[in-house]
Each structure stands twice: as structure tokens, then as C-alpha cells.
C-alpha positions, -999 to +999 in steps of 0.1 A: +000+000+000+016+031-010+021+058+021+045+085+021+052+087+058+085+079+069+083+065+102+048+044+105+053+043+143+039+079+147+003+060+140-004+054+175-001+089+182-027+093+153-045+067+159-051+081+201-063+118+182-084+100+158-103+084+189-103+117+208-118+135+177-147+107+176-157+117+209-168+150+192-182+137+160-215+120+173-233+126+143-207+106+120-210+078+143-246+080+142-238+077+108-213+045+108-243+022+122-266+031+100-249+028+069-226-002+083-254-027+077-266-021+048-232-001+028-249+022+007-215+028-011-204-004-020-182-010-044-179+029-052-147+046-052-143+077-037-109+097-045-106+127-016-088+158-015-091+172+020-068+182+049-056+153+067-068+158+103-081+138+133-118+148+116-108+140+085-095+106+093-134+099+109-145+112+072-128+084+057-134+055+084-172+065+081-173+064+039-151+029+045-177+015+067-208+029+042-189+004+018-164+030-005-131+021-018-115+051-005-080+074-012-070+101+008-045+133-006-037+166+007-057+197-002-033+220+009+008+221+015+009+222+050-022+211+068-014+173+070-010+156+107+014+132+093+009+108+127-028+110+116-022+097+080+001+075+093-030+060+111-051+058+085-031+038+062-021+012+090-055+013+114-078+019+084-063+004+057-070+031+032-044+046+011-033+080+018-008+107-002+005+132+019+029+146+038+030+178+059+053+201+041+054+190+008+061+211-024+037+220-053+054+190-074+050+162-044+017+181-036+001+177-074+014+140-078+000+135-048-032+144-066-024+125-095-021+093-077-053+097-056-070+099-096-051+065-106-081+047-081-109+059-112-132+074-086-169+073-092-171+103-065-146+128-061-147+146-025-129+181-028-114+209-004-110+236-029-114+220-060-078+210-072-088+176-079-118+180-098-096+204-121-068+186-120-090+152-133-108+173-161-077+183-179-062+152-175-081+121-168-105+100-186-141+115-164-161+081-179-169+066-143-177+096-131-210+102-111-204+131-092-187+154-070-183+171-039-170+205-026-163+214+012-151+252+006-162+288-006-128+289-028-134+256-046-175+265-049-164+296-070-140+283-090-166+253-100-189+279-104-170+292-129-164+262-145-201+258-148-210+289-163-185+281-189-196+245-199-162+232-183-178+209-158-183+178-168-203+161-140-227+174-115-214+187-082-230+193-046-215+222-034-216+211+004-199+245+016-237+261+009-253+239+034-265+257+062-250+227+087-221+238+069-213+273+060-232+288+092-213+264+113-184+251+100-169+287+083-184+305+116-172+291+146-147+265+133-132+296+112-134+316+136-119+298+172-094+277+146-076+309+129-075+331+164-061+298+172-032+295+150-028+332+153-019+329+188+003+299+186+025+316+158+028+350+181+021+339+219+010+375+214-019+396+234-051+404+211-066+424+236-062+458+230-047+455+195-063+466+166-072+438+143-082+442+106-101+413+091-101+413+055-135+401+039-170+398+063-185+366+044-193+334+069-155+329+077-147+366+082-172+370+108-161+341+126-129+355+130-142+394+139-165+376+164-136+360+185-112+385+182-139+408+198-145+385+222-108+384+231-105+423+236-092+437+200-108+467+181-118+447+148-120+467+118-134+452+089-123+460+053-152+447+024-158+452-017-196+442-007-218+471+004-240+448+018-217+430+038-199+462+047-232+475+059-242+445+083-201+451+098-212+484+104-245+470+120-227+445+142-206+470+157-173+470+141-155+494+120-153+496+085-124+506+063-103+505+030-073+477+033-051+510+024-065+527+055-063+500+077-030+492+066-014+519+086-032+510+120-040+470+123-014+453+147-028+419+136-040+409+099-060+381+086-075+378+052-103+353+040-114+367+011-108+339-015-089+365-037-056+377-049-035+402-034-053+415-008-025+429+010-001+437-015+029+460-019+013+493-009-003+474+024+028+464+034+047+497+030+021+513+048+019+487+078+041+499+114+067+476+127+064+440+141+026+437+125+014+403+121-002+393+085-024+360+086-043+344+059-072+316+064-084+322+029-078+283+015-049+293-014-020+313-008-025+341-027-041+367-006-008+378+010+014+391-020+045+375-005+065+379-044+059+419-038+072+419-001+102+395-014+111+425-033+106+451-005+131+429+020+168+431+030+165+407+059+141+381+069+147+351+096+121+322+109+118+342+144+095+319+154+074+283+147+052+294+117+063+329+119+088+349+094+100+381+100+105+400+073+130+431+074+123+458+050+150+483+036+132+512+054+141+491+088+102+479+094+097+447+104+069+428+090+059+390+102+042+370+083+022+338+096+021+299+086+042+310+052+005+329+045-011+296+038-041+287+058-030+298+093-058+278+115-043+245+095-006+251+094+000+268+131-032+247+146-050+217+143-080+232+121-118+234+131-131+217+163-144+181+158-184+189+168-185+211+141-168+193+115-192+165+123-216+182+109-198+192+075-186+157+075-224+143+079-227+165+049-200+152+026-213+114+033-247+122+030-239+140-003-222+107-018-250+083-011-274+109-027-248+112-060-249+072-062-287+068-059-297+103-082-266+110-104-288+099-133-312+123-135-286+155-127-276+180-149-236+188-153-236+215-130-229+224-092-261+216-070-273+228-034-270+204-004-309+192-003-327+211+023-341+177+035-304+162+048-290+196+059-326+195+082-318+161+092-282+165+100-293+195+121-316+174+142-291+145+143-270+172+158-297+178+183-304+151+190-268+139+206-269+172+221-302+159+242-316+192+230-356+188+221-374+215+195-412+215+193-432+205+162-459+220+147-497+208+154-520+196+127-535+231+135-507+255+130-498+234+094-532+238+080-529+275+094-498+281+078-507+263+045-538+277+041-542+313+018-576+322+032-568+330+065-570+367+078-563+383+109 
């Protein structure tokens, strides 16, 4: 079986965080006995691009017991536990390609031999291998897809408006057990986080500028509030620049804010959101953060070019020397910060997005043939049921409505 991990004996560490995650994840073992007995996904092979973490490891275990064939690679660089996939592949018994660190070579044939399994599902964190198995795989066997992210929802978006995806997609990020949940709280307490474990450093009473107020954004705004800092938001959307505005934080340009924010952290999805005339404008020892998914927010080619000096000063943390003298730090290499200075989201809410992702496979298997080519919405039904799943092993009751109140509700006659 092929594994990249060097030294397999680092699996009982995994295997002791993959049981403490579980704990957590009472939804996907909810999950696990009902699909064990009757394995839904039998015989299907599922190819997954996701970070390799404690939750991502119950991901797997609970597609393997639904009945998938199932190969695990990276999504991203640097947010592999390697002890974890080292668990996996011996505890499990599922292939996995990945290794914490890796380069964009290692990291793309990584990809490449998660596609040589000729999935009939393809589970994605950011789309990479979707993309990566249109241009250059043979799509045949292909039922459907899955996407866990914002990033990799727009960029299949995209694909769809211009007749370049070739198989339909459930874009799982736009389920409300998702995106209000997962990009919320998860975003939000994961990247703070990572943030403080690159720095060690005191939020409250900083100024800290949050670039981009989607679902992530304020998750991060929340906390960081929470935690004593004047947040100031910067936004290209009115609308979400109006409810900042509404929720009590301040609202800015990224050139404004530039010359005041002690602490940075863009999740925007986009390119260059700091770039050269951000960072020329920033006052010495700031700390720049990204917890967008790609590595592309932080213009790190432009600061290259504006440094005489930079050292690692810390784990995750690179201080960069400009030639005016202004030091500059920049977090986790500007990849995703909560992944590659923590351990990622919280496992009780990452149960949920992982209900999602296996609850979205079994529906590709048993609909895929009556789906167009394009990228789909969650089904209102399962996100409801994974919500009260949720509930439920929280012991927390809701009340229903009576015969009265539906006929009351469904009927147009009514009045005052």
C-alpha cells in the first residue's frame, strides 16, 4: 500500500487523536451504524482531496464503513497531521498521499495518484482535484462530486457557467450545517487559534483588521472581539460592509487600515489583498495571517522584493526586514493559518460538515442519473436532518408544529 510517511510508528499517536476527535463527532457515528449494515457505497470509489486531520480521518473510516473504496490526498501544502495519515493507512487500511510540508510538485502528484483509483465520486477541499481530473483524466466513471469550501464553490462555479464541468457537483460549503457552522465558529476559534500559537501574542487591546466579512470573516471578527481587540473590517460588498457596520465594528479600505492593524488576517478567497502598498504602509512588528484556503491573498512575491533581511523568528512565523528598517511577520508561510499553526476546526463542528460530505455521496450514487452537469445545493431535506441528528446527541428537544398550525400556515384564506 503506497504511504509516504517515513516512520509508521507515529500511527499510534494518530490513531489516540483520531479516537479523541470521535468523541466530538457524534453525528458521523450516528452515521457509521446506519450505513454499516446495509453499505450504501459499496463497491464505489471515492478519490478525496481534504486536509488530513483527526476529523478527516473519521471522514474516511465513516465512507469505508458505508462500503467506499476510499484514497485520501492533501488539499493543501501544509495542513497534514502526518501521525494521523500514518493512522489511516495502517489502522484503516485506506491509502493515503500526503505529507506535511510537501512542495507543489510532491503536492500535485499526490493528486495524481489519488485519480489513478478511477473514482466514481470525487470529494474536494478547494477543487484542485476536480480540475486537475478534467484536464487530464478519462471522467467516464464519473457520477459526481463534492466541494467542502467557498474557494473551490467559486472556482466550480465558474467552470459551470462556462460548460467546463463535466459532471454534476454538490457544493456542500452552501449547506446551512455547513457554512453557518463550519466557516463561523470553526473559522473563527481555529484561525484566532493559530494566530496565537504563531505569536504567543496579546489580542486584547490590538487593533485587528479582518479582510472580507463573508461566513468565515465574521467568525474571526467575532472572536477576536471576544478576546478584547478593536476589529476593523475592510469589504468590496456594500452589503456586507453595511451588516459590519450594523454589528458594531469598523469599517475601512485595506489601504486605510494598513497603517493602524497590529494583527492581519485575510479570507477573502482573492488575490493580493494585501499587496505592496499594504505592506509599505503597515508599522513595525505587524502580524499578517491568511485563512483564505490558497496562498494568494498575501502578496508575499511583492514583499520579497521590498526585504533586505528576513529570519524564521519563530514556529510558523517569518519576520520579514524591509529596507526602510520595518519589520513585518508573516504567519504559517500565508497559507491557511488555523491548519498550518493549529489543528483546524473543532471536531463537533466538522461532524456536521462531514455528515454532509457522506450524505452527499449516497445521494450522488442513488440520483446522479437524473442530474444536470452543474454544481447543486445540499438538499434542504439532509442539511434538516443532520441538524436534528446534531440535536439530538446534544439531548436538546425542539417543538413541532400541530395539525392546527400546518393547515394555518398552509392555508391562503386565512385573515387576521
Amino acid at each position: 500500500m503506497k504511504c509516504d510517511i517515513k516512520d509508521i510508528h507515529i500511527a499510534d499517536k494518530g490513531r489516540l487523536r483520531i479516537q479523541w476527535a470521535a468523541q466530538d463527532m457524534p453525528v458521523l457515528n450516528l452515521l457509521k451504524g446506519r450505513y454499516g449494515a446495509y453499505k450504501p457505497l459499496k463497491d464505489i470509489n471515492i478519490a478525496a482531496c481534504m486536509h488530513v486531520t483527526t476529523e478527516t480521518a473519521n471522514l474516511v473510516e465513516t465512507l469505508k464503513i458505508a462500503g467506499a473504496n476510499v484514497v485520501l490526498c492533501a488539499s493543501n501544502p501544509l495542513s497534514t497531521q502526518d501521525d494521523v495519515a500514518a493512522s489511516i493507512v495502517r489502522d484503516m487500511e485506506i491509502p493515503v498521499y500526503a505529507i506535511r510540508g510537501e512542495n507543489s510538485d510532491i503536492y500535485y502528484r499526490h493528486i495524481f495518484d489519488a485519480l489513478e483509483s478511477e473514482p466514481h465520486i470525487t470529494m474536494d477541499d478547494g477543487a484542485d482535484l476536480l480540475t486537475t481530473l478534467h484536464k487530464d483524466f478519462d471522467l467516464s466513471k464519473v457520477l459526481g462530486g463534492t466541494e467542502e469550501t467557498t474557494t473551490g464553490v467559486i472556482r466550480l462555479r465558474a467552470m459551470e457557467e462556462e460548460d467546463a464541468l463535466k459532471y454534476p457537483v454538490i457544493a456542500v460549503n452552501d449547506a446551512d450545517t455547513k457554512h453557518l457552522f463550519d466557516n463561523r465558529y470553526g473559522t473563527g476559534q481555529s484561525t484566532i487559534d493559530g494566530i496565537i500559537r504563531a505569536t504567543n501574542r496579546l489580542l486584547a487591546g490590538s487593533i485587528f483588521v479582518v479582510c472580507g466579512y463573508g461566513w468565515c470573516g465574521k467568525g474571526i471578527a467575532m472572536r477576536a472581539k471576544g478576546l478584547g481587540a478593536r476589529v476593523i473590517i475592510t469589504e468590496i460588498d456594500p452589503i456586507k460592509a453595511l451588516e459590519a457596520v450594523m454589528d458594531g465594528f469598523e469599517v475601512m479600505t485595506i489601504r486605510e487600515a494598513s497603517r493602524i492593524g497590529d494583527f492581519f488576517c485575510t479570507v477573502t478567497g482573492n488575490i493580493n489583498v494585501i499587496d505592496m502598498g499594504e505592506f509599505s504602509n503597515m508599522k513595525n512588528g505587524a502580524m499578517v495571517a491568511n485563512s483564505g484556503h490558497f496562498n494568494v491573498e498575501l502578496n508575499l512575491e511583492a514583499l520579497e522584493k521590498m526585504t533586505k533581511f528576513k529570519r524564521v523568528i519563530r514556529d510558523n512565523n517569518v519576520e520579514y526586514t524591509l529596507k526602510t528598517g520595518i519589520k513585518i511577520n508573516i504567519l504559517g508561510e500565508g497559507r491557511l493559518i488555523n491548519l498550518a499553526s493549529a489543528e483546524g476546526h473543532p471536531s463537533a463542528v466538522m461532524d456536521m460538515s462531514f455528515a454532509n460530505q457522506v450524505m452527499a455521496a449516497i445521494y450522488l450514487v442513488n440520483n446522479h442519473h437524473t442530474l444536470m452537469k452543474k454544481v447543486y445545493r445540499m438538499p434542504i431535506e439532509l442539511d434538516k436532518e443532520i441538524a436534528k441528528l446534531k440535536l439530538d446527541a446534544m439531548e436538546i428537544d425542539i417543538d413541532e408544529l400541530t395539525e392546527e398550525q400546518e393547515h394555518y400556515l398552509n392555508n391562503w384564506e386565512h385573515g387576521t
